[in-house]
Backbone as a chain_set.jsonl record, in Angstrom:
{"seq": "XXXXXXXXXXXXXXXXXXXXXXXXXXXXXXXXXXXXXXXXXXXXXXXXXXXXXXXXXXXXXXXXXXXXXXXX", "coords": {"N": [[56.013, 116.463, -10.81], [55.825, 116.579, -14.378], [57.813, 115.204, -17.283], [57.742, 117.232, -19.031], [58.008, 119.973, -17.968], [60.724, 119.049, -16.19], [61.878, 119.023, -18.37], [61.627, 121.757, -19.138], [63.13, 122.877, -17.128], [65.919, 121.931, -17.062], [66.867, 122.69, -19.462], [66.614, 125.602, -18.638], [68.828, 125.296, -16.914], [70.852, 124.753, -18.634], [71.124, 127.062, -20.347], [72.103, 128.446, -18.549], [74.647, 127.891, -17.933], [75.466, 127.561, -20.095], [75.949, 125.055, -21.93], [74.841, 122.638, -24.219], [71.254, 122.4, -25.43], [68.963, 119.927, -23.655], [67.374, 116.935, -25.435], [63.937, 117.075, -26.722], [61.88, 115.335, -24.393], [60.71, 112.146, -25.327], [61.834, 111.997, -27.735], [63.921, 110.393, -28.578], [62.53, 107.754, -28.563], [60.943, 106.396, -29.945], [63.842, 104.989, -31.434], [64.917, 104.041, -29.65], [63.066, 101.311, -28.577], [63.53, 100.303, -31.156], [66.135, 99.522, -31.075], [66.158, 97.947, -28.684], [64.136, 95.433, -29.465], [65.565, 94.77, -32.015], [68.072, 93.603, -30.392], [66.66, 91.825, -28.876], [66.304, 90.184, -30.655], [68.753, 89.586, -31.734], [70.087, 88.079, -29.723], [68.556, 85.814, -29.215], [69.224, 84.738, -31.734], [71.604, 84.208, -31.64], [71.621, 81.925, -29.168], [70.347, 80.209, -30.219], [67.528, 80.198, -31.048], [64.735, 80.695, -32.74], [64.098, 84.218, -34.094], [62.193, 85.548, -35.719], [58.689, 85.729, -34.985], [58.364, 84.618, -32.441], [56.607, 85.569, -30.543], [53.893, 85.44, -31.968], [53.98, 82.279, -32.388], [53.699, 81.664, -30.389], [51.142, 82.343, -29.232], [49.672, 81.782, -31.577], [49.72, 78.621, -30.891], [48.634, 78.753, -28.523], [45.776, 80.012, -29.008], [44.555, 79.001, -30.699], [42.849, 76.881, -33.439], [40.909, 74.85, -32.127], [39.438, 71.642, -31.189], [36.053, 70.761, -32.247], [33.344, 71.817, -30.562], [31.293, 69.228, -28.992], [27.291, 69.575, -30.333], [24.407, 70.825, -29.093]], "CA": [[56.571, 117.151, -11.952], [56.046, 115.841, -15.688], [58.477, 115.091, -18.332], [57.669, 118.287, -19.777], [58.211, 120.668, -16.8], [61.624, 118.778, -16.326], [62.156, 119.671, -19.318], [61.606, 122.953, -18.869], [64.078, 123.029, -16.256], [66.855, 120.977, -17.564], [66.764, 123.74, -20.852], [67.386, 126.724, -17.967], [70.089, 125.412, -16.462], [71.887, 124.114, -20.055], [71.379, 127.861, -20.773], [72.708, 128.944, -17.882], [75.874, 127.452, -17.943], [76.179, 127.439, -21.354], [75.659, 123.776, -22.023], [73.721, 122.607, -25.318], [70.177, 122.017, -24.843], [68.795, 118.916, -23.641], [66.765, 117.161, -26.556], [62.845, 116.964, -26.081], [61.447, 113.973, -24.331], [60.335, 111.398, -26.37], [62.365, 112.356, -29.221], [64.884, 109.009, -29.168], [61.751, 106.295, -27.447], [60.955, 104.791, -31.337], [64.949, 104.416, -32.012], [65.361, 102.792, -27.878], [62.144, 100.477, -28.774], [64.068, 99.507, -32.042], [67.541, 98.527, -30.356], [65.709, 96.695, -27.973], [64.318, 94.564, -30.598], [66.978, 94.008, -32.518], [68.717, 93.26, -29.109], [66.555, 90.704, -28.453], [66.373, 89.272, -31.975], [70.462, 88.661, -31.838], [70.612, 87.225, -28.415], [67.726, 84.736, -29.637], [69.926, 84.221, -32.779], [73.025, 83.545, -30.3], [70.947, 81.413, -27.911], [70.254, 78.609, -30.916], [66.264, 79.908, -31.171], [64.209, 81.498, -33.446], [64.782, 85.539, -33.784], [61.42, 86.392, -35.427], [58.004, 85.577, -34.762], [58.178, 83.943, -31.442], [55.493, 85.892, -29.636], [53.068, 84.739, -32.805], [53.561, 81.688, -32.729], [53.04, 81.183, -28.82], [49.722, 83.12, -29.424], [48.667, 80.315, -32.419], [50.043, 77.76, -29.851], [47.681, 79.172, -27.087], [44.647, 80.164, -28.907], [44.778, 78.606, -32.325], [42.245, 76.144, -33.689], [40.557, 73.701, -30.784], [38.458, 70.792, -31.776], [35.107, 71.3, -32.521], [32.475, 71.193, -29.53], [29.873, 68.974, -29.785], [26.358, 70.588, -30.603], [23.269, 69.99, -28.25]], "C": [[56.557, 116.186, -13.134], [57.499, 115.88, -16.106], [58.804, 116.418, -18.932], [58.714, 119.452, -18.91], [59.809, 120.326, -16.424], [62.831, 119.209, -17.222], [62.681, 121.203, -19.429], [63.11, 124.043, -18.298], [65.542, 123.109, -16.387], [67.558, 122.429, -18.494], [67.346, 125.002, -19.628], [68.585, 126.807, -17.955], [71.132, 125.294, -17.447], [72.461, 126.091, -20.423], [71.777, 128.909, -19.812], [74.226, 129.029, -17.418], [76.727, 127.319, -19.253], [76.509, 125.835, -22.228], [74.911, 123.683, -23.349], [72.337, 121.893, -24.49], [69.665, 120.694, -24.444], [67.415, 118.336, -25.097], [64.809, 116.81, -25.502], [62.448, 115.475, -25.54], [60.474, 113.474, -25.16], [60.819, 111.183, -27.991], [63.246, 110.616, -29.766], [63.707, 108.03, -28.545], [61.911, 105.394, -29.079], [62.382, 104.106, -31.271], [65.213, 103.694, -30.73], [64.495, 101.881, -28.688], [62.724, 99.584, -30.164], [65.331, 98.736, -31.888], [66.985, 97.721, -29.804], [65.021, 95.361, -28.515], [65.133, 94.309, -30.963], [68.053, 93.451, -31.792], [68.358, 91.751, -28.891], [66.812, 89.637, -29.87], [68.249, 88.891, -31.958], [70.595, 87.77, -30.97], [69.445, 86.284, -28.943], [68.755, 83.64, -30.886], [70.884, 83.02, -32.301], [72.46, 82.257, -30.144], [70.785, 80.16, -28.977], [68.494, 79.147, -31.343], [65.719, 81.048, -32.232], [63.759, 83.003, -33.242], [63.311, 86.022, -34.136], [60.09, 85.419, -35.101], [57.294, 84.231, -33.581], [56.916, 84.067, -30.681], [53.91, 85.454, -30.502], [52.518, 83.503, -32.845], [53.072, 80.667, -31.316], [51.691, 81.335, -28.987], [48.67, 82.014, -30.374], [48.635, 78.961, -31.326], [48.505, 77.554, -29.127], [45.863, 79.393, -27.487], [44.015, 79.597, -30.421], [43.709, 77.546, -32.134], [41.64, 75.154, -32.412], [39.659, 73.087, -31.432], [37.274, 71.483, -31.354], [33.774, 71.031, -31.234], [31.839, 70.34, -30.035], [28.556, 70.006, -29.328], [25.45, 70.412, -29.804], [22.321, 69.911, -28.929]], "O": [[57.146, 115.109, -13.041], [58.335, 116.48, -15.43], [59.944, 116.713, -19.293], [59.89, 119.693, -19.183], [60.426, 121.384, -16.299], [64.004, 119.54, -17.049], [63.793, 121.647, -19.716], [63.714, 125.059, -18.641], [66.263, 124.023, -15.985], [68.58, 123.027, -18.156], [68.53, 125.32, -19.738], [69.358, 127.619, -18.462], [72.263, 125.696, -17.173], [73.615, 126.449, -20.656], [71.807, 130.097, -20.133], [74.809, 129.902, -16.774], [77.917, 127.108, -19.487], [77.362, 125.757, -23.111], [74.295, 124.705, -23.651], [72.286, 121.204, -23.471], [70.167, 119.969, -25.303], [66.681, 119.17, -25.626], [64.554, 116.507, -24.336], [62.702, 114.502, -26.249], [59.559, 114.133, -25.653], [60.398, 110.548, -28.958], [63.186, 109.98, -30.819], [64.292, 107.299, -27.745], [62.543, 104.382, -29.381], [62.417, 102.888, -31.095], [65.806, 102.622, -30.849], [65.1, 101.506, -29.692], [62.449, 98.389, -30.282], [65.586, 97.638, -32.385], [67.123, 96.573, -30.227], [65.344, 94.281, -28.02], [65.789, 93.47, -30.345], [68.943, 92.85, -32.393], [69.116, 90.789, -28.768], [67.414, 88.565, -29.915], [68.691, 87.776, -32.237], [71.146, 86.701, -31.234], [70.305, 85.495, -29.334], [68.936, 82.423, -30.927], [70.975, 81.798, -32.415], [72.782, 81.41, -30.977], [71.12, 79.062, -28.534], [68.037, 78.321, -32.132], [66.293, 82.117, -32.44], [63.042, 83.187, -32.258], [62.818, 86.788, -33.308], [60.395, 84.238, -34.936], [56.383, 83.409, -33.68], [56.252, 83.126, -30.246], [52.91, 85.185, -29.836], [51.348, 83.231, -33.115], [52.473, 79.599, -31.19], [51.017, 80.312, -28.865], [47.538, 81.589, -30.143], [47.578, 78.405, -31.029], [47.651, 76.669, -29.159], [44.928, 79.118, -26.736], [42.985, 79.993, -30.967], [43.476, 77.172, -30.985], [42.593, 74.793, -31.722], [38.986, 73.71, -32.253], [37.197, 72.392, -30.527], [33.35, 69.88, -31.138], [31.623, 70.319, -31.247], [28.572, 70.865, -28.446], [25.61, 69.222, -29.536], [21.318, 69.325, -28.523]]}, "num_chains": 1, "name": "protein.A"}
């Protein structure tokens, strides 16, 4: 059974009992995905370490500039 179909379901019984509807899935994921950011960005704050561009600057870290081969 999807999300949808659940859905579906969920919506019967609300209106069977007289319940308000449930909302559609996917409707709150952006505003979760934005707490959870800002979640982590405080507890980083907390913690003593830098809140934004951590995963950036691992990434320059990791793949950033390397000396130059030599040529054959």
């Amino acid at each position: 059974m999807d999300a949808l179909q659940q859905h579906m379901i969920d919506t019967y019984r609300a209106a069977q009992h007289g319940a308000p509807t449930p909302p559609l899935p996917g409707t709150h994921d952006w505003e979760t995905l934005r707490f959870i950011r800002d979640e982590r960005a405080f507890r980083a704050v907390i913690a003593g370490r830098p809140a934004r561009g951590r995963v950036r600057a691992a990434l320059a870290r990791a793949f950033g500039p390397h000396p130059a081969r030599p040529t054959r």
